[in-house]
C-alpha positions in Angstrom: 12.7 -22.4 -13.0 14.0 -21.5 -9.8 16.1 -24.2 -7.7 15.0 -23.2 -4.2 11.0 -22.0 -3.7 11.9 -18.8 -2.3 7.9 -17.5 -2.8 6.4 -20.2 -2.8 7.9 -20.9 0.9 7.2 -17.0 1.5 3.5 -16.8 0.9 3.0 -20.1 3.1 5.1 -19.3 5.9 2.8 -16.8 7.8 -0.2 -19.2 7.1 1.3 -21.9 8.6 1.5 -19.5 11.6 -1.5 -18.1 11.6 -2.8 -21.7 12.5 -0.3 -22.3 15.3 -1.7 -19.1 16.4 -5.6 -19.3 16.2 -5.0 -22.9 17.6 -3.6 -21.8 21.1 -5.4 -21.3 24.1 -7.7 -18.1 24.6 -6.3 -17.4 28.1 -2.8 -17.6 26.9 -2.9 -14.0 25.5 0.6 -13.2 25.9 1.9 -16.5 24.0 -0.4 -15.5 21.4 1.5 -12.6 20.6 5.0 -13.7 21.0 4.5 -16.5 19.0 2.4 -14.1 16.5 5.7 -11.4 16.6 8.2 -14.1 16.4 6.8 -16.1 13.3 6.1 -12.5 11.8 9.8 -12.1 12.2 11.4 -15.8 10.5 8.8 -14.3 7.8 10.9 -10.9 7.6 14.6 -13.5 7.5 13.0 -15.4 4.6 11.9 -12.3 2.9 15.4 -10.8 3.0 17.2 -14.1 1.6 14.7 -13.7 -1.6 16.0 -10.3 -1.8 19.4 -11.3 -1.6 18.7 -14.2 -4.2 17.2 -11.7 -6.7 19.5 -10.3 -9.1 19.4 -6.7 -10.1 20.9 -6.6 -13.1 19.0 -10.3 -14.2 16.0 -11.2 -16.1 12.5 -9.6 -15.2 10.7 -12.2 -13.9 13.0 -14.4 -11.3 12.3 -17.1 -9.2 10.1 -18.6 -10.5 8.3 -21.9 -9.6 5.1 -23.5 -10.9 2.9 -26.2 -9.9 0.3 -27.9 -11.3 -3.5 -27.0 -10.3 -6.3 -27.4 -12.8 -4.3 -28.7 -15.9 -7.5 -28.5 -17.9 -7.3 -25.1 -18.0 -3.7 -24.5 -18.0 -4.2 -22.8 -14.3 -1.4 -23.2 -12.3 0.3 -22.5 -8.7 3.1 -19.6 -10.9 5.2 -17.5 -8.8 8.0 -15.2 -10.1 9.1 -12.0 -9.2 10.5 -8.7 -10.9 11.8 -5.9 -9.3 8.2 -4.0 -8.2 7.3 -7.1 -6.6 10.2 -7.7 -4.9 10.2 -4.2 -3.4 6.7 -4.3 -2.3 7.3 -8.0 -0.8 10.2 -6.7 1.2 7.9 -3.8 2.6 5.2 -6.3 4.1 7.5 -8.3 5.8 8.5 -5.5 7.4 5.3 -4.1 8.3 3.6 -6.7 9.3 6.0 -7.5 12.5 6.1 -3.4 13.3 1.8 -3.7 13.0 1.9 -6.5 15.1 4.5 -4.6 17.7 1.9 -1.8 17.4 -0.9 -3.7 18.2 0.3 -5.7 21.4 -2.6 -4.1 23.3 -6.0 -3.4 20.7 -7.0 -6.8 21.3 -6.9 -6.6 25.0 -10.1 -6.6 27.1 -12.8 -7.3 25.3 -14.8 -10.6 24.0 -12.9 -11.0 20.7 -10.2 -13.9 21.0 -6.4 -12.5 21.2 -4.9 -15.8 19.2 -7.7 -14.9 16.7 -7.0 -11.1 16.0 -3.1 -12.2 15.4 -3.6 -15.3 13.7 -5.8 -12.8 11.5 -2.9 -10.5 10.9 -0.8 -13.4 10.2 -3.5 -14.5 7.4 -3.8 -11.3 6.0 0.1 -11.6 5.4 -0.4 -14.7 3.5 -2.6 -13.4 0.8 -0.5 -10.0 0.9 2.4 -11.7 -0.3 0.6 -14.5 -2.4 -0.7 -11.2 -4.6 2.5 -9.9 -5.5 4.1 -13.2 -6.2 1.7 -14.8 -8.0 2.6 -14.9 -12.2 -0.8 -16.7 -12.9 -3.7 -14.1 -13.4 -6.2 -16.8 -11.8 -3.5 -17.1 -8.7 -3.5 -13.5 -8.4 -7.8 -13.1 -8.8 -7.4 -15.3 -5.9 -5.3 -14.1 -3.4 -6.8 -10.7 -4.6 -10.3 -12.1 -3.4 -9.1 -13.8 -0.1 -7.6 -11.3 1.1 -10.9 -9.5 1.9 -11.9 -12.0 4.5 -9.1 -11.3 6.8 -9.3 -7.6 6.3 -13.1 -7.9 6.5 -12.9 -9.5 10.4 -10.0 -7.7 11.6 -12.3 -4.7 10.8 -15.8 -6.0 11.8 -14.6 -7.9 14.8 -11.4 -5.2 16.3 -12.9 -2.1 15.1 -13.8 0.9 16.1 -17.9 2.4 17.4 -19.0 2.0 13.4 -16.5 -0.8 12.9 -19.3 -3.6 11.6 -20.9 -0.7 8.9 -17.2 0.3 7.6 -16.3 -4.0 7.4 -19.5 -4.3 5.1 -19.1 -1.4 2.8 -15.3 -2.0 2.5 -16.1 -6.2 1.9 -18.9 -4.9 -0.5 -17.1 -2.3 -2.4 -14.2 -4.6 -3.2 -16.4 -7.4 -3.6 -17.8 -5.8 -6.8 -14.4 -4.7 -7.8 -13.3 -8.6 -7.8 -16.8 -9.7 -10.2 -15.6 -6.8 -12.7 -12.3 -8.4 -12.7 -13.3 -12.2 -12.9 -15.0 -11.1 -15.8 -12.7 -9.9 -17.3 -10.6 -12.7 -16.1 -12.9 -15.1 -18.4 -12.5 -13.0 -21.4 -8.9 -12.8 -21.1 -8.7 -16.8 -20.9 -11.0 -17.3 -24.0 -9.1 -14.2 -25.9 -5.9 -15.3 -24.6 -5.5 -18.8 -26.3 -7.0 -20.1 -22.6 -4.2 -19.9 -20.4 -3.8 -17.4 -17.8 -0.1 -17.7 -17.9 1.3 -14.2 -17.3 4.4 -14.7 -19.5 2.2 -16.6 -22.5 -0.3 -13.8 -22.3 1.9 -11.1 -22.9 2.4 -12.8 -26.5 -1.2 -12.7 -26.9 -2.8 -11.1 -30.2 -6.0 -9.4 -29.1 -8.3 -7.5 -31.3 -8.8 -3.4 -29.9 -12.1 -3.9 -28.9 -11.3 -7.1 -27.3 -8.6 -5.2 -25.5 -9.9 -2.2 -24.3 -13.0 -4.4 -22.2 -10.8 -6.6 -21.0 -8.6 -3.3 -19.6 -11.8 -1.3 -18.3 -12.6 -4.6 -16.3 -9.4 -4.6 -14.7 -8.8 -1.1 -14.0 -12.4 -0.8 -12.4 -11.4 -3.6 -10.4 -7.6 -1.7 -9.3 -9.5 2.0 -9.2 -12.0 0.4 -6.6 -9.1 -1.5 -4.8 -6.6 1.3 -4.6 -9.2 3.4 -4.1 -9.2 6.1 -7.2 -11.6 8.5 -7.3 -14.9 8.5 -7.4 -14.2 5.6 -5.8 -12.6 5.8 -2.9 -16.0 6.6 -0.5 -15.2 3.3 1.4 -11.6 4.0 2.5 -12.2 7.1 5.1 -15.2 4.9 6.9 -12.3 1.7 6.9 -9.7 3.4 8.1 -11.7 5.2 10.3 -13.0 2.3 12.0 -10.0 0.0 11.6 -7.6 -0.5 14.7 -4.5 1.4 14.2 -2.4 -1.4 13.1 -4.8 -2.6 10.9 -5.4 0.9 9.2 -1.6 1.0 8.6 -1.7 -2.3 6.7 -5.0 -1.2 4.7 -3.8 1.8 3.6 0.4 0.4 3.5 -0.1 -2.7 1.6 -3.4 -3.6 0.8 -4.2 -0.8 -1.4 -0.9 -1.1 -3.4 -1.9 -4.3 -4.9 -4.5 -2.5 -7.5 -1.1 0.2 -8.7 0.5 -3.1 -8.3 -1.9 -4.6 -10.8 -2.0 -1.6 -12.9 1.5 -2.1 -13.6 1.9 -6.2 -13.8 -1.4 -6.6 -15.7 -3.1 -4.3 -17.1 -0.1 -2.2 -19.0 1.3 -5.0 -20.0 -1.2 -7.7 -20.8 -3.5 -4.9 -22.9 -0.9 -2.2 -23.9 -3.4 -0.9 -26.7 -6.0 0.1 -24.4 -3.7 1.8 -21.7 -2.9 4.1 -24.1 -5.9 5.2 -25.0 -7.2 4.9 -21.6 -4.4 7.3 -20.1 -6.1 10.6 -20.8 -9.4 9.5 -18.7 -6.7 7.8 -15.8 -5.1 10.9 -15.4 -8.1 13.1 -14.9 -9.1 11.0 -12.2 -6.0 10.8 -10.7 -5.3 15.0 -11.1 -9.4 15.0 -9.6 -8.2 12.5 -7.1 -5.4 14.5 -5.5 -6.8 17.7 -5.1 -10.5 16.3 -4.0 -9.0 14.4 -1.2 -6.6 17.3 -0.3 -9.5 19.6 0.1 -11.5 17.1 2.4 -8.8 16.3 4.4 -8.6 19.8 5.3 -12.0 20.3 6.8 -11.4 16.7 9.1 -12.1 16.4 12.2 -11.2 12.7 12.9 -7.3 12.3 12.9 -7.6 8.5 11.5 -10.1 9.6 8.6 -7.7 12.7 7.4 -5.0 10.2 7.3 -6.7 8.2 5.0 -8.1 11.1 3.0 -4.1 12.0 2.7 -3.7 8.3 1.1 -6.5 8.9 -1.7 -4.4 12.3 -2.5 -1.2 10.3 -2.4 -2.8 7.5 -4.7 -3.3 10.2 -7.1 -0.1 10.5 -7.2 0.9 7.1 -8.0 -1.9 7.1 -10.8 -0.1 10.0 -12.0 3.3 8.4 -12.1 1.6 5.2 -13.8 -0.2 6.3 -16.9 2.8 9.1 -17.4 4.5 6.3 -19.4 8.1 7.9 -18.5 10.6 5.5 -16.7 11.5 8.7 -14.3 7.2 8.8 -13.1 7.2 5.3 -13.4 10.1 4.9 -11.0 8.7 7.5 -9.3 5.3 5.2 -8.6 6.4 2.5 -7.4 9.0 4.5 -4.9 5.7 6.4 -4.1 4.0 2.7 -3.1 6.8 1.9 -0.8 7.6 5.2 0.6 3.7 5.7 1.3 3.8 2.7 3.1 6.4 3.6 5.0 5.3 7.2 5.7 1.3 6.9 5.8 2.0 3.6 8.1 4.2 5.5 10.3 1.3 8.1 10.6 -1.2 6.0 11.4 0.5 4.1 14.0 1.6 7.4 16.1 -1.9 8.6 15.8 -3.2 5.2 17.1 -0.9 5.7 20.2 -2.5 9.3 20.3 -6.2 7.9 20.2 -5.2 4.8 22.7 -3.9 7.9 25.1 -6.7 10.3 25.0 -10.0 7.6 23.6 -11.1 9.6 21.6 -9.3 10.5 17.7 -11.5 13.8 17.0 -8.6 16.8 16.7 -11.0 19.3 19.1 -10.0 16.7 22.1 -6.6 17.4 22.1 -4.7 20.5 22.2 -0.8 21.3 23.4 -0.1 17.4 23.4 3.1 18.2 22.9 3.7 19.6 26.5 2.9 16.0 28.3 4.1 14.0 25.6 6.6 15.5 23.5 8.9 12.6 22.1 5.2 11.6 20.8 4.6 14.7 19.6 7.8 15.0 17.9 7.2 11.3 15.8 4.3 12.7 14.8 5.8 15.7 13.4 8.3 13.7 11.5 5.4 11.7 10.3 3.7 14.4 9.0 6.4 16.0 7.3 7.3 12.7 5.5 3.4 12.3 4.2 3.9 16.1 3.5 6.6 14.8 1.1 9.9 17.8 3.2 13.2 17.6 1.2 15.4 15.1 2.9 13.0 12.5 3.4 11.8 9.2 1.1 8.6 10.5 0.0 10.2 13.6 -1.5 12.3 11.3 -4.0 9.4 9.5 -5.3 7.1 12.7 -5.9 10.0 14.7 -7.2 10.5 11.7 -10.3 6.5 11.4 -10.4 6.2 15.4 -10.8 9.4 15.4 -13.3 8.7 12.8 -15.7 4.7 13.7 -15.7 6.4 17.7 -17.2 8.1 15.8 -19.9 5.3 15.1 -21.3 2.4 16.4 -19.6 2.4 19.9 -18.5 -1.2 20.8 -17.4 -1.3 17.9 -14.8 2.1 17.7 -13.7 1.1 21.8 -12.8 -2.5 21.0 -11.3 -1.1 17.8 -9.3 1.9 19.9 -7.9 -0.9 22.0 -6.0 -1.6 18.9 -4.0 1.6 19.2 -2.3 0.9 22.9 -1.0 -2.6 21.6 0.3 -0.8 18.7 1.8 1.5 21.2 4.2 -1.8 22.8 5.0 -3.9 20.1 6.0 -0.7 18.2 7.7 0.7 21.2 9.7 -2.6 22.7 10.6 -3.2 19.1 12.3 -0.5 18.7 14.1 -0.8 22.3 15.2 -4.4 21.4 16.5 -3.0 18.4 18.0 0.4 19.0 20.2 0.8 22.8 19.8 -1.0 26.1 21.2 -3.4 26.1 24.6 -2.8 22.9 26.5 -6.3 21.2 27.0 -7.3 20.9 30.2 -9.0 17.7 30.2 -5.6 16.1 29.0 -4.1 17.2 32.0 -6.2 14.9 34.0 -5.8 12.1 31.8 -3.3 10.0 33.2 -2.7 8.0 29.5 -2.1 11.6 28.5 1.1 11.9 30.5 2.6 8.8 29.5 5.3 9.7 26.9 6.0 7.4 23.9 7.5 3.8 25.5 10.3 1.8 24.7 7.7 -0.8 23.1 6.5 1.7 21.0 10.0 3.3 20.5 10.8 -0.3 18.7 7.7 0.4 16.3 8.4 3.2 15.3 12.4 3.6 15.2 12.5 1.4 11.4 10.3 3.5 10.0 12.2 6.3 10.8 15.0 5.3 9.7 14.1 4.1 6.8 12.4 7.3 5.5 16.0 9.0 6.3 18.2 6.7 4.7 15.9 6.6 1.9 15.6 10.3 1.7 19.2 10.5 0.8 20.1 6.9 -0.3 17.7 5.6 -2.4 19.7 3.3 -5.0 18.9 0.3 -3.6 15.5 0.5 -4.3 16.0 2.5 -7.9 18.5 -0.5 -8.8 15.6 -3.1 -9.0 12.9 -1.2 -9.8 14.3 0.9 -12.4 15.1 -2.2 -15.3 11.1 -3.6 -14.5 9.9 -0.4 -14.9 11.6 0.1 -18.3 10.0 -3.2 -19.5 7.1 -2.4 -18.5 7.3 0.5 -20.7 8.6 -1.2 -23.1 5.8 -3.7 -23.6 3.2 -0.3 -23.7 5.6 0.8 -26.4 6.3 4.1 -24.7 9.4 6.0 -24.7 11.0 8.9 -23.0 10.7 11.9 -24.7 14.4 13.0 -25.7 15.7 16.2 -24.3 15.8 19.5 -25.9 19.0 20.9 -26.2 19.4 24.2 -26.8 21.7 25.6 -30.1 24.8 27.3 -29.3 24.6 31.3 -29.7 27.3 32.6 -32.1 
């Protein structure tokens, strides 16, 4: 048991502002977001103690703290964190203040309440974090529930021209997601001994068939959530819709908590069934990348190719998953982060794009470069970072994800590496459409349109940036506590690394 409640403290802190938010005045816009920002921010201070009071080289699970909730059931309030978690924790508290940086102005001028929208994101940050923490299955079911409602308004209510039929499909699809989950949520307490204690339900003795139901429930649950194809229809019409902001949270940190779940429960808790599931994961994943590649190419809409380029990058991550090598499996979870950081950064330059030039369809723009070419230039980094270009974050994690998937699995590891040649096609032919070739002349007399990037929006964007560098070349802080979870995760699935061939000396 931990001595200070480091999560416990984190998942309640943005809640406690996203009341002091929602409950100030309307026509105090301003204060709304400073206090929104500033909150955010004592969030990102408390996030980077935990970090500091994890210990790399500790147990798995650390800092933990539980509370009693339904004793009846054994259901308690469980936290504890191991290294995936903490990496994915640390990313939302710094997103969320970057979104909210991003966002100053997409609540401005219209009927919707300014307080609301922020006190919204603040919410959303609530449940984000209360997923990753939480040990207890039931805690996680619910945060992985609640978490909808936020995403659902700030959708619905902020969006875009089709922003009410994207909220509903989105609410709907993950909606039945969550019922095959609480199902199998039931079983597992019955099956289980019933308690929904992570740590006691990793001792659990379940019979195969037992197992491999309770494992389809949650991975239809997680492929619906991430999205995985064929599932993944909802995600282009959210992110579509979405403000900017709130696309780069969707597609940052919302999604990650079904590989997130994939790799705290289901591997784990049913290792059996992941085994003989992997074949079937894979296909969809190898499916996964190459489908989305191909349909991002033929986009019009720059917001719904960016999120046709996350259902290809979630491939990847599948990939690196069911693997079962520690270099993929490192490789994943540096994929979740460095996605976030990447995808979220492309997002939020093409939402200052769109704000520019209302409207996001590629055919408006044209030689954007020549009136705003710092923009232009972010955008081009942003693109080569989703692209995965040597140098930069997201190259690491698909380089370990493409490596350890050859180990052992040659015919995907082949088919998924054609997914990064689509991606420079797809990426570099729309940023050519975008900021290169004949200047359009409509931009011209769009005043927006001359408006380089600002020193607000130089503040959003400069972490990300630098981030992706550092972590391009640097990325051992990350691999130091991710790398021992991922081996015990392994370990519980009873996988190994294949050992290396070493060729006989000639005489």
């Amino acid at each position: 048991m931990n001595d200070f409640p480091y999560l416990s403290l984190l998942t309640a802190a943005p809640l406690v502002g996203a009341v002091v938010v929602a409950l100030l005045p309307r026509h105090r816009p301003e204060l709304a977001k400073r206090v929104a920002l500033g909150w955010s921010l004592a969030v990102a201070v408390l996030a980077g103690a935990t970090w500091a009071a994890f210990d790399a080289g500790g147990e798995r699970m650390q800092l933990r703290e539980s509370y009693a909730w339904i004793p009846h059931w054994d259901i308690n309030f469980t936290f504890a964190a191991d290294g995936i978690a903490l990496v994915m924790l640390a990313l939302i508290a710094l997103l969320v203040p970057v979104v909210i940086l991003a966002s100053w102005h997409d609540a401005d001028g219209g009927k919707r309440s300014v307080p609301a929208f922020f006190a919204l994101i603040l919410a959303l940050e609530t449940t984000m974090i209360g997923v990753f923490a939480a040990a207890d299955v039931f805690l996680f079911y619910v945060f992985f529930e609640v978490m909808l409602v936020p995403m659902y308004f700030l959708i619905g209510s902020y969006g875009g021209a089709r922003r009410q039929y994207a909220a509903v499909k989105f609410f709907l699809y993950a909606l039945v997601g969550g019922l095959f989950m609480l199902a199998a949520v039931i079983g597992l307490w019955v099956a289980g001994g019933k308690t929904l204690d992570w740590q006691a339900l990793t001792q659990a003795d379940l019979s195969t068939g037992v197992e491999r139901w309770l494992f389809l429930g949650f991975f239809l649950a997680f492929a619906i959530k991430a999205p995985f194809f064929p599932f993944h229809t909802w995600l282009p019409d959210a992110g579509g819709a979405a403000p900017a902001g709130v696309a780069a949270l969707l597609v940052g940190l919302l999604d990650k908590v079904a590989t997130f779940g994939l790799l705290r429960y289901s591997l784990p808790l049913f290792p059996d069934a992941a085994r003989w599931f992997a074949p079937a994961a894979l296909t969809l994943a190898v499916i996964g990348i190459i489908y989305a590649a191909l349909l991002a190419v033929g986009q019009n809409d720059l917001k719904r190719l960016v999120a046709y380029t996350s259902i290809a990058h979630f491939g990847f991550i599948g990939v690196g998953i069911f693997a079962f090598t520690t270099q993929a499996g490192t490789g994943a979870v540096l994929y979740m982060v460095n996605h976030g950081l990447a995808t979220g950064l492309l997002f939020l330059v093409v939402g200052m794009l769109v704000a520019r030039r209302g409207s996001a369809l590629i055919t408006d723009f044209g030689g954007a470069g020549k009136l705003v070419p710092v923009l232009a230039g972010v955008l081009l980094f942003a693109g080569l970072a989703s692209l995965s270009l040597p140098g930069l974050a997201p190259f690491v994690s698909e380089f370990l994800v493409l490596v350890g998937t050859f180990t052992v699995n040659q015919p995907v590891a082949v088919i998924a590496t054609l997914g990064i040649v689509l991606a420079a096609g797809y990426v570099l032919w729309m940023i050519q459409r975008t900021t290169q070739g004949t200047l359009n002349p409509a931009l011209v007399t769009s005043a927006p349109m001359r408006r380089d990037l600002t020193l607000r929006e130089g503040f959003v964007v400069a972490p990300l940036i630098a981030l992706i560098v550092v972590f391009g070349f640097y990325p051992k802080p990350l691999t130091d506590v991710v790398n021992p979870a991922v081996e015990a995760t392994l370990a519980d699935v009873g996988a190994t690394d294949p050992a290396p061939e070493i060729a006989e000396a000639q005489p």
